[in-house]
N, C-alpha and C positions, 0 to 999 in steps of 0.2 A: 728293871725298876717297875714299880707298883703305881700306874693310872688311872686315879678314880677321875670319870669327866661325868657331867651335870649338863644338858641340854634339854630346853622346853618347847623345842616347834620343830617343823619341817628342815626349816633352812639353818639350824642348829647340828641337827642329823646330817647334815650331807657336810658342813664345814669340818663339823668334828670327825667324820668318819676320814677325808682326807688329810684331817692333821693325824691320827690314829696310822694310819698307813705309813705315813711320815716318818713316826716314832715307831715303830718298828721297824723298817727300815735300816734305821739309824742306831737302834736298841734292840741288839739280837733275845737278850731275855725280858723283855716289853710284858708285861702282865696288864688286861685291862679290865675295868669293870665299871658300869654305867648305868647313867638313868638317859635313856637315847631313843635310838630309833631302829630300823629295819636296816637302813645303810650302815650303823655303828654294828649292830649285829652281825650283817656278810661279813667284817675286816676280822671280827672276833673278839673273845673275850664274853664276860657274863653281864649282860642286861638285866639290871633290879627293878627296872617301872620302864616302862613304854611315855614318850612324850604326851602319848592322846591322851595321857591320864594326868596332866598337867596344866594342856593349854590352855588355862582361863583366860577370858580375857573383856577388863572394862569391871566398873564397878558392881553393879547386880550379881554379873555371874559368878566373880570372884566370892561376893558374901552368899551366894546360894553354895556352892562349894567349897566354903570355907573348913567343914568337918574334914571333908577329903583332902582339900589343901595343908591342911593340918598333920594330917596322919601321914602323909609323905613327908614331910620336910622332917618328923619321927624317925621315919622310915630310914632315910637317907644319912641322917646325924647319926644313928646308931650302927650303921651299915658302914659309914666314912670311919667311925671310934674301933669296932668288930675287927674289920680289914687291912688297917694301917697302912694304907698306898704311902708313897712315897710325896706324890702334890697331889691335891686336886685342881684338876680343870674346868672352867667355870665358863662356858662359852651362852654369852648375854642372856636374857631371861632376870635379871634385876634383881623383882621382886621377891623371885626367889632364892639366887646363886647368891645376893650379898648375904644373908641371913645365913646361909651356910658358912658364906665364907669367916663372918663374926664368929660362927662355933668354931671351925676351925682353931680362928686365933687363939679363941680360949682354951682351948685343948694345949696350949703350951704353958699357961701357968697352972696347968692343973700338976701332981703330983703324978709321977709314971714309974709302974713298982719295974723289979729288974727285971729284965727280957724284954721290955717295951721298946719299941723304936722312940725315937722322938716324932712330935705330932707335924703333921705333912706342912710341905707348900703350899700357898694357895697361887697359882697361874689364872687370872683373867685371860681367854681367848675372845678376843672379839670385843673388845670392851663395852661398857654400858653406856647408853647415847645421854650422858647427863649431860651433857652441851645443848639439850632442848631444851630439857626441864630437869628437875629437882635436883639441881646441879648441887644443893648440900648434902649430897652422896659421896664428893668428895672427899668428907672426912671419914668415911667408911670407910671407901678406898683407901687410900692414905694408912690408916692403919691395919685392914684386917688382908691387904691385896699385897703380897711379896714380889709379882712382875703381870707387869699388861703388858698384853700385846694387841696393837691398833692394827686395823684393815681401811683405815679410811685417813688419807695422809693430813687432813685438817684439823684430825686429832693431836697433833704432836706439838702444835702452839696451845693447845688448849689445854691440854693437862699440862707441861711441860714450862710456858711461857706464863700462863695464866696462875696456875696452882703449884708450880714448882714440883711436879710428881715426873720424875724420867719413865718413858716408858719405850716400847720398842714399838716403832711401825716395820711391819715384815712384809709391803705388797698386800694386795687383796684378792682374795683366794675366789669370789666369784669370780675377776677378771679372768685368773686362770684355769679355772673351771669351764668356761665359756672358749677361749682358746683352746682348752683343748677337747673339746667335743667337736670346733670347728675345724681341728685338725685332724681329728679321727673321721669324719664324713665329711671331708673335702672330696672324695669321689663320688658320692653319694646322691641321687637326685633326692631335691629338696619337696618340690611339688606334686603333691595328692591326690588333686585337683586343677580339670580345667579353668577352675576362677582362680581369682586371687585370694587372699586371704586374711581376715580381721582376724588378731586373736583376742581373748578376753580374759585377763587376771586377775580376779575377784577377791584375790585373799586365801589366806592359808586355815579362817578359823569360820566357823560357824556363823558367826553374826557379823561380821563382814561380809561376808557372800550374803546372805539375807538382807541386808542395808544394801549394797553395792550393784550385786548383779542384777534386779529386777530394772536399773532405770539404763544398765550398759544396753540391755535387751534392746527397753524400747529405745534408746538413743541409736540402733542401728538398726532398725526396718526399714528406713528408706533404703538404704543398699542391699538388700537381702535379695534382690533378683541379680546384683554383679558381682556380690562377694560370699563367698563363704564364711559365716561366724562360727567360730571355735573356740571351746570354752577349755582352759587347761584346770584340770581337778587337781585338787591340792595333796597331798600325799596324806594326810592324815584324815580326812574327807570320805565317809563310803559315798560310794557313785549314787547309792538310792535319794542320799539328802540333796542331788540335785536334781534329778528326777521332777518335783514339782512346779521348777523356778522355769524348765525348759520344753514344759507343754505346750502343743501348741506356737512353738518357735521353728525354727530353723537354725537354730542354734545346735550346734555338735558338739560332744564332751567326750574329749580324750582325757585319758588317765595318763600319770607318769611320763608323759610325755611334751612335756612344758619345753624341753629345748628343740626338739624338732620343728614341734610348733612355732615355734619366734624366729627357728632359721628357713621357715618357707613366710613368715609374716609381711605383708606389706605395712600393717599398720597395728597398732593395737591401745585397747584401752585397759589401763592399769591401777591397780590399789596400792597404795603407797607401803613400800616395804622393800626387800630386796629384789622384788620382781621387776623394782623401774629400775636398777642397777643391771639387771642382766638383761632387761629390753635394749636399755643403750649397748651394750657389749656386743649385742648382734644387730645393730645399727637399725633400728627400727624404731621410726617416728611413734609417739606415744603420746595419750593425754593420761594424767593421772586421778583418777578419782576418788576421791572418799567422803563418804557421805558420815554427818555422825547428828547426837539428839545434840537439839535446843541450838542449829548451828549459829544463829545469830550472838548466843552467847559464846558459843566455841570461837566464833570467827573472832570479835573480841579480846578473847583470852588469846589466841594465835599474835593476836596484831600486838595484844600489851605484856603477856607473859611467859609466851615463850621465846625461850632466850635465841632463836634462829629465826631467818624470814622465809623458810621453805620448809614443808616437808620430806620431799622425796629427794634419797640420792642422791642422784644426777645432779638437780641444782644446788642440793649442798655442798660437791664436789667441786663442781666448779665455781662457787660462790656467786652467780646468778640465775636467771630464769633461762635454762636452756627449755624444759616442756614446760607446758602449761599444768597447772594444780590446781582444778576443781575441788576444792576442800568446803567444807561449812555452809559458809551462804552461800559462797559461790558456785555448789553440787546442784546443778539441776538436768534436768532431761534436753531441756533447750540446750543448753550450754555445750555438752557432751556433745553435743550433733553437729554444734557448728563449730567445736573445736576439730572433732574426727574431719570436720572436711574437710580443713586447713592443710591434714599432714598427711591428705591421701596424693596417689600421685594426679599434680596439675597444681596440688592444693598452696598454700602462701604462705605456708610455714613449713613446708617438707623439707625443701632442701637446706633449710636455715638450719635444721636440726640435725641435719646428718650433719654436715659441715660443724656444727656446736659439738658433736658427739666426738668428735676425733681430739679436740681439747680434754675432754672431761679419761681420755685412754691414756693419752700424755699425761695428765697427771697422777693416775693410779699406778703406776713405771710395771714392768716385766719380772719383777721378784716371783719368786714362785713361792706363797704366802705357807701353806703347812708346812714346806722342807726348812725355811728358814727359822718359823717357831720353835718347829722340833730343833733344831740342831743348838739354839738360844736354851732350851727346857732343859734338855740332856747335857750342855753343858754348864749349865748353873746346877742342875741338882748331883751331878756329877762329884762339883768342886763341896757339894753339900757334906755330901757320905764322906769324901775324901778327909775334912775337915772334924770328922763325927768321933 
């Protein structure tokens, strides 16, 4: 079968590229073709746009790139119409995968002269986090989305209980990701260095790292003569854009190497995203940080409009405060320093957090998330053709 998939960031590229594996696997004549990354590239198949050519993110940047954002979602509708895969895979990125996935739809009341396939599936992988905000996305869903599949098990009251939409929870596929790296270098020494080790997770996009990483800096020169600080670079990030933020520090940037790093971590300060899910995974105490503009208004809009009382992960997963979330007002330099002390070793919130951390594994269960999608994909679109 014919898999068109659509992913817009880092952490897009590495899910999709292990559901890819999946379905092939499972789909000896597997065809793919994509808007991805480097990791969807090695599994195979034809790459139409690179993600870096995608990641906007936040309003400015989005209306400054609004020509280019334009011309690819062109791109891509006429590339989806050209091709005729069998579904398209839509793995999160919102703004832009629902908008496809509405053409999509419409591609089935269009008229299809003879030789034409009929017009694809649309597969949500990784669904879209409207359980924060713009939660009237679910009449999108609803109609333009033929099956979702969840990685975060509090989704399945939420769509399900709440809006009446069945969807599949299949495991979450960072957990297994993390497992198994942890099983591949279980022989492996961990440590680099005679110190120990801060790591720093600033973000996968440009103006996250510019907003973030300047105050993790200074929040960690007090320990700079016990600990080694290490910066993990983002995959889509050239190494020169940090270059100026780590003059003048003691701060180290490794590249691509964001799990080694967190598996020799004692501690680390993190940007809210999948990076606090895969710091919990490798049991490493974390403060979360995000800095954004006007935060006393942000802080506001968080307390009265967004539909969760956390942002990161972990504490959504577990449905309390397992790390702390410096967000908005609460992002400051001060704060950052005397959270990090808290979760270093001695500190008064360390082992509370490890101990919290073994909840939050229990509930994410042992499925192993891409074999389970594919085998859910391949056998609904199966019964598809069969029915055709």
């Amino acid at each position: 079968m014919k898999y068109y998939l659509i992913v817009g960031e880092a952490s897009g590229d590495l899910h999709a590229s292990h559901l890819m594996q999946s379905l092939k696997k499972q789909d000896g004549e597997a065809e793919f073709r994509f808007f991805g990354g480097d990791l969807m590239a090695a599994v195979g198949g034809t790459m139409v746009k690179h993600y870096r050519d995608l990641a906007y993110m936040g309003f400015i940047p989005v209306l400054l790139h609004l020509p280019t954002i334009l011309r690819n979602m062109r791109m891509c509708k006429e590339d989806i119409r050209q091709w005729q895969p069998d579904v398209v895979i839509l793995v999160d990125y919102p703004g832009f995968n629902l908008k496809i996935a509405k053409f999509v739809h419409a591609l089935r009341h269009q008229p299809t002269s003879v030789g034409h396939q009929p017009s694809p599936k649309v597969y949500y992988y990784i669904s879209p986090k409207i359980w924060a905000w713009k939660e009237y996305r679910i009449k999108n869903i609803k109609r333009d989305v033929d099956e979702l599949f969840s990685i975060l098990p509090f989704e399945v009251d939420f769509f399900e209980k709440k809006h009446h939409y069945p969807i599949h929870y299949v495991g979450n596929p960072t957990a297994q990701e993390v497992r198994e790296f942890l099983s591949a270098n279980s022989q492996q020494p961990t440590a680099n260095s005679q110190r120990p080790t801060i790591a720093l997770l600033a973000g996968s996009r440009k103006q996250e790292i510019k907003d973030n990483l300047p105050p993790m800096i200074e929040a960690t020169r007090h320990l700079a003569g016990q600990y080694d600080m290490v910066l993990a670079g983002a995959p889509s990030i050239e190494q020169a854009y940090y270059e100026p933020f780590l003059a003048g520090t003691d701060v180290r940037l490794v590249m691509n190497e964001t799990y080694p790093l967190l598996a020799q971590a004692t501690a680390a300060l993190v940007t809210s995203g999948t990076a606090t899910l895969e710091t919990c995974m490798f049991r490493v105490p974390q403060v979360v940080c995000y800095k954004t503009p006007l935060p006393r208004l942000i802080g506001f809009l968080k307390r009265h409009v967004l539909k969760v009382k956390w942002v990161s992960l972990v504490n959504l997963i577990a449905n309390r405060e397992v790390v702390r979330e410096l967000v908005a007002e609460t992002f400051s330099v001060e704060n950052i320093r005397r959270e990090l002390d808290a979760i270093l070793p001695g500190g008064t919130e360390r082992q509370r957090i490890l101990d919290d951390y073994q909840g939050v594994h229990r509930l994410l269960g042992d499925s192993h998330a891409p074999d389970e999608a594919a085998r859910i994909m391949i056998e609904k679109l199966s019964k598809k053709r069969s029915s055709s």
